[in-house]
N, C-alpha and C positions, 0 to 999 in steps of 0.2 A: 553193176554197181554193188560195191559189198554191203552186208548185212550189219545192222549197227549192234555191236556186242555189248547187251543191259545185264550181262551177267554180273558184276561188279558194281551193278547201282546199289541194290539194298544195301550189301556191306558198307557202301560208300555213306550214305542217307544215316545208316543206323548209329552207325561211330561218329557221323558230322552233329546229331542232335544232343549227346551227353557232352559232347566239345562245345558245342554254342550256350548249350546251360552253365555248364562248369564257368566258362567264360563272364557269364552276365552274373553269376552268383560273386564273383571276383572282383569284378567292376562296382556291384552296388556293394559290395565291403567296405570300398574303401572310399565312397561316398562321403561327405561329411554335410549330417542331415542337421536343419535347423533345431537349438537348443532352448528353450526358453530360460530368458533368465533367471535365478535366482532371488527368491524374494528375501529383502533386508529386516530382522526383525529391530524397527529405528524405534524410538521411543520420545518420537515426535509429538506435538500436541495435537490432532485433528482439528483443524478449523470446522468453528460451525457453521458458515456459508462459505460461497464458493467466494464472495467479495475480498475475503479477508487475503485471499491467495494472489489476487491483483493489486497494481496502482494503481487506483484511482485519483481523480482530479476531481472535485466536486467545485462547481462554480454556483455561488451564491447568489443573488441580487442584490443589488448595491441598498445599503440601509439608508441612503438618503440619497437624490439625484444630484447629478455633477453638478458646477456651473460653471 
């Protein structure tokens, strides 16, 4: 049975690792990473509760009962 020849491995291994770096440095290049968005300088008025920002419904009690 012939002898298995690893003379060829190192070179093999050593040029495969700058090949697979090079590789994955390329790939997350051109990645497109999440951006936050831009804040609006708006010149809105702040509300002073959070209530004012909602519709509400406000239901009253009847000021005199039915009949």
């Amino acid at each position: 049975m012939p002898q298995l020849d690893t003379s060829t491995w190192f070179t093999t291994i050593m040029t495969m690792l700058p090949t697979l770096y090079l590789i994955t440095q390329l790939k997350l290049l051109n990645m497109n990473y999440y951006q936050p968005p831009l804040q609006k300088n708006s010149n809105k008025q702040i509300p002073n509760s959070h209530w004012q920002l909602k519709w509400t419904k406000i239901y009253l009690p009847y000021s005199q009962p039915q009949q």
